[in-house]
C-alpha positions in Angstrom: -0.7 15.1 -64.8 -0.5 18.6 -66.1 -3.4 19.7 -63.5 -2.0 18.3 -60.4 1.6 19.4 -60.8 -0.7 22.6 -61.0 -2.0 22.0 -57.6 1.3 20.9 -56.1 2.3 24.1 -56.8 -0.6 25.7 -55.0 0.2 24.0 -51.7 3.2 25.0 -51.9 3.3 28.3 -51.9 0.0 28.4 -49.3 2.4 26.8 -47.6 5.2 29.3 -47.9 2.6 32.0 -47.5 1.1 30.4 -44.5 4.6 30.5 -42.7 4.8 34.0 -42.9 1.3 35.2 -42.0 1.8 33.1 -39.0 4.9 34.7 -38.0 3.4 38.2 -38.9 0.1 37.3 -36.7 1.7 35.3 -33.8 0.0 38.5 -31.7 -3.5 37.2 -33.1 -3.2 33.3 -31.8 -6.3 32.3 -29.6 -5.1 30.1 -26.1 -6.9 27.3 -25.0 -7.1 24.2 -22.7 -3.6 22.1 -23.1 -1.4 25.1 -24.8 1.7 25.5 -23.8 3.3 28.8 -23.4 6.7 30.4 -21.9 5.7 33.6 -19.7 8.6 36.2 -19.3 8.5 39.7 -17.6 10.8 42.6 -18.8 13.9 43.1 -15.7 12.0 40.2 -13.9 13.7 37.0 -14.9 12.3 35.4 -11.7 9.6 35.6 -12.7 10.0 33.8 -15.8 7.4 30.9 -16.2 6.6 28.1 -18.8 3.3 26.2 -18.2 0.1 24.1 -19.5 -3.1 25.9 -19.6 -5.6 23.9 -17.2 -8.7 22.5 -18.5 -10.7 25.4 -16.8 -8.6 27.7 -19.4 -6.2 29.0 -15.9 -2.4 29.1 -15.3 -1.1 30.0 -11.9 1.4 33.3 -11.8 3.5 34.2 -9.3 2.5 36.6 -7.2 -0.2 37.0 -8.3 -2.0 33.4 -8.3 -4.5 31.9 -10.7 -5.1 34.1 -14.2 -7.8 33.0 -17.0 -6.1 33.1 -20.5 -7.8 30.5 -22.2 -10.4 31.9 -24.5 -8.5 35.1 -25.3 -5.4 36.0 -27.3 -1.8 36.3 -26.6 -1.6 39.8 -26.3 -4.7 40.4 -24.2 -3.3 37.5 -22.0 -0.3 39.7 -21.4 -2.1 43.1 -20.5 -4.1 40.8 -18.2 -1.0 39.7 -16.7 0.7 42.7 -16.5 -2.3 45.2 -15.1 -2.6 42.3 -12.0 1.0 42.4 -11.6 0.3 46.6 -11.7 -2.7 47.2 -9.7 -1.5 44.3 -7.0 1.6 46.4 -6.4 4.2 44.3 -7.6 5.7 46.0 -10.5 5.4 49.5 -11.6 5.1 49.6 -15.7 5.1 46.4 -15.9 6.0 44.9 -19.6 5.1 41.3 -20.3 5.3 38.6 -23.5 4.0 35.3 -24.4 5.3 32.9 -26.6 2.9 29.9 -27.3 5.4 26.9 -27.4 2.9 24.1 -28.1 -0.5 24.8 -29.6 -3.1 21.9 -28.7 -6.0 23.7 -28.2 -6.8 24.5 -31.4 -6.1 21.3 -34.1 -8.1 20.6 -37.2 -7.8 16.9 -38.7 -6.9 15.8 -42.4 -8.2 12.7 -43.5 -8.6 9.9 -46.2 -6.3 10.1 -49.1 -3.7 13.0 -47.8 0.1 11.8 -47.7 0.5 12.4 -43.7 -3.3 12.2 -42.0 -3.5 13.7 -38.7 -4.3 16.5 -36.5 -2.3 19.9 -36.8 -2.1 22.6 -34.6 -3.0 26.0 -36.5 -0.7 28.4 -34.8 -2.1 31.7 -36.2 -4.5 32.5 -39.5 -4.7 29.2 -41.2 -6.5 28.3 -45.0 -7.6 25.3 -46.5 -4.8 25.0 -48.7 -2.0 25.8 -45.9 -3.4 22.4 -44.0 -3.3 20.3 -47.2 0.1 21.5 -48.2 1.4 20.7 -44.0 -0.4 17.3 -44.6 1.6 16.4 -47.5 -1.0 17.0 -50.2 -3.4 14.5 -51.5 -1.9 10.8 -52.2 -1.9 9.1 -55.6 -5.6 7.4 -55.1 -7.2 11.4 -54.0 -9.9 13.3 -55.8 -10.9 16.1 -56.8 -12.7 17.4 -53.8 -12.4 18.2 -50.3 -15.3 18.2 -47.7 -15.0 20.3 -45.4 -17.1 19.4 -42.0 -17.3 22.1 -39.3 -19.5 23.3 -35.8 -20.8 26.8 -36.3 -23.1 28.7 -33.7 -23.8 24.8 -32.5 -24.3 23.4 -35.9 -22.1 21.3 -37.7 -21.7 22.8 -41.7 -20.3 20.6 -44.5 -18.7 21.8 -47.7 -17.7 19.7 -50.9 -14.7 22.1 -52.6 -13.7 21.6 -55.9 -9.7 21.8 -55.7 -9.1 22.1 -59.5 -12.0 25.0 -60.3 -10.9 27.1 -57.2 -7.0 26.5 -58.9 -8.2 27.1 -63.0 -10.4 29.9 -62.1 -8.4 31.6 -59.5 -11.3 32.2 -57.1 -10.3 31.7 -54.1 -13.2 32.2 -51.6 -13.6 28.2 -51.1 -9.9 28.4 -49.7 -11.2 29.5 -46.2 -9.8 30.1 -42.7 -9.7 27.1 -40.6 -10.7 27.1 -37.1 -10.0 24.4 -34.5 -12.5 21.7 -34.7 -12.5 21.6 -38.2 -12.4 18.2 -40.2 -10.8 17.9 -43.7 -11.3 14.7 -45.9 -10.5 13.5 -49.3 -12.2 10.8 -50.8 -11.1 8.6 -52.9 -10.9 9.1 -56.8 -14.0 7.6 -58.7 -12.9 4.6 -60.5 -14.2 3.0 -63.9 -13.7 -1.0 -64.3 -12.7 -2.8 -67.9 -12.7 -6.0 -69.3 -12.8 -8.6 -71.8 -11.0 -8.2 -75.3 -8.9 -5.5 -73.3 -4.7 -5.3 -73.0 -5.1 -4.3 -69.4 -7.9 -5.4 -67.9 -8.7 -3.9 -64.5 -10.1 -1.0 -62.5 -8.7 2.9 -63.0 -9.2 6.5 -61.9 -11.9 8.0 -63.9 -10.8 11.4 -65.2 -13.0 14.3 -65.7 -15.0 14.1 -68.9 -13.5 11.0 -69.8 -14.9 9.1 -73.3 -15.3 5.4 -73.9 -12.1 6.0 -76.5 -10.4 7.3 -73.4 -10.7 4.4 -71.4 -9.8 1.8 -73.7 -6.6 3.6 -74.2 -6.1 3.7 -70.7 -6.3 -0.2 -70.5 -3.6 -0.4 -73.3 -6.2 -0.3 -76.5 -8.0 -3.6 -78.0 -6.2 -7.2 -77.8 -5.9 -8.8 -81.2 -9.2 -10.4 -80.5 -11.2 -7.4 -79.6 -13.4 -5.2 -81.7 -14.1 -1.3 -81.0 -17.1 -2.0 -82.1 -20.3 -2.9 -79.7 -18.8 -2.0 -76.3 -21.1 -2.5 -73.3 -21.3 -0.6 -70.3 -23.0 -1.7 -67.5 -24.3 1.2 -65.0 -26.2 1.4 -61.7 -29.7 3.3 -63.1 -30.9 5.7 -59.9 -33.0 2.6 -58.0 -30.2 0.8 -58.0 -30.6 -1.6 -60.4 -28.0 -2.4 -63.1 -28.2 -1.1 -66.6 -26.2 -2.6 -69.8 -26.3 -0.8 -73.1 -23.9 -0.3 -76.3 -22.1 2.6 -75.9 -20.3 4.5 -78.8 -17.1 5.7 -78.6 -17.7 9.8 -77.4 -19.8 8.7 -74.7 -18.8 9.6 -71.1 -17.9 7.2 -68.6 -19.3 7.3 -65.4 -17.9 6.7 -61.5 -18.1 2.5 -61.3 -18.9 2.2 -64.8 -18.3 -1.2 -66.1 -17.0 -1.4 -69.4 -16.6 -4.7 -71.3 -14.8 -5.1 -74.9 -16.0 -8.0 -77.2 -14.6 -10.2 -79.0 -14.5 -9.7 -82.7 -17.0 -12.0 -85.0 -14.2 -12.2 -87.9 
């Protein structure tokens, strides 16, 4: 439980930390097909205009008709704006901002075993982390991992990220900048399976490392009948075909092990 309060607290504050760089980099956010942006011109207030991006990456201005913005940032978007507004003769000096209201153009989605799956808007620099901790974090039945499937330069990438070694070591290059397009999913937790001469029979997450002894205290320890002694694990071998042996108690369990707990001879 230790390790995931751990990560909890990651989220969080990529979350936190992700508010602020967006507010610090609003400047930096790319339009596209679909965004939704308010348009005002210093002194001009008739000329104030909020409107969808077309398809074709165009809005139509007043006065000064159909402008491309899709593809480029705010803040070239407003020179553009302004030097047509200039060089048509329609305002001298002219000084003009855009606010990005709703961001659809660019959306990554989160899904599997997240809290809230979906798609989410980044609105500025985005990470890894800052999309897991807006999706809620990873629900009760997550792993470990995160792939992370993407199109670069026309070829899709994917990337398995280790959530608990980028938190314990503190490296975090894995925590990269998201771009829209990008597809975040977290499997489910590997399981191990128990039974026989057990307290609580049934299936449970498999922890890292995890030792026969482990998982018999996980099902609640030995019924009266049971003996720690002889305790068979049946395993898928790499062909496929299903493997039973005695294992001793410091052996590792593996994902989908089988583990099953005799009955005692005496």
């Amino acid at each position: 439980m230790k390790k995931y309060r751990l990560l909890v607290m990651v989220l969080l504050f990529s979350l936190l930390n992700g508010a602020l760089l967006n507010t610090a980099s609003a400047a930096d956010i790319q339009l596209g097909a679909g965004d939704v942006i308010k348009i005002s011109v210093y002194d001009h207030p008739d000329l104030a205009l909020e409107t969808r991006i077309n398809e074709d990456g165009s809005i139509s201005f007043p006065l000064i008709g159909d402008v491309s913005v899709g593809g480029v940032s705010t803040s070239v978007s407003e020179k553009k704006i302004a030097n047509l507004l200039e060089t048509g003769g329609f305002i001298h000096n002219a000084q003009v901002n855009i606010i990005v209201t709703s961001m659809q153009s660019q959306v990554v989605s989160v899904l599997g075993q997240v809290n809230r799956p979906g798609r989410y808007a980044i609105d500025g620099k985005r990470s890894l982390t800052d999309i897991l901790a807006l999706a809620g974090g990873g629900n009760a039945d997550a792993g470990d991992t995160v792939t992370l499937i993407r199109q670069r330069d026309g070829k899709t990438q994917k990337e398995v990220i280790d959530l608990i070694d980028m938190v314990r070591t503190g490296d975090m290059q894995s925590n990269q900048e998201l771009l829209g397009g990008d597809v975040i999913y977290i499997e489910r937790a590997p399981r191990f399976y128990i039974y026989g001469e057990i307290q609580r029979p049934g299936a449970y997450r498999l922890e890292r490392n995890m030792t026969v002894l482990q998982a018999l205290s996980v099902g609640g320890g030995l019924s009266q009948r049971g003996t720690a002694r002889g305790v068979r694990l049946k395993r898928l071998d790499a062909k496929g075909v299903l493997q039973e042996t005695t294992v001793q108690h410091g052996d590792k369990v593996g994902p989908d092990d089988v583990l099953y707990v005799q009955e005692s001879l005496f």
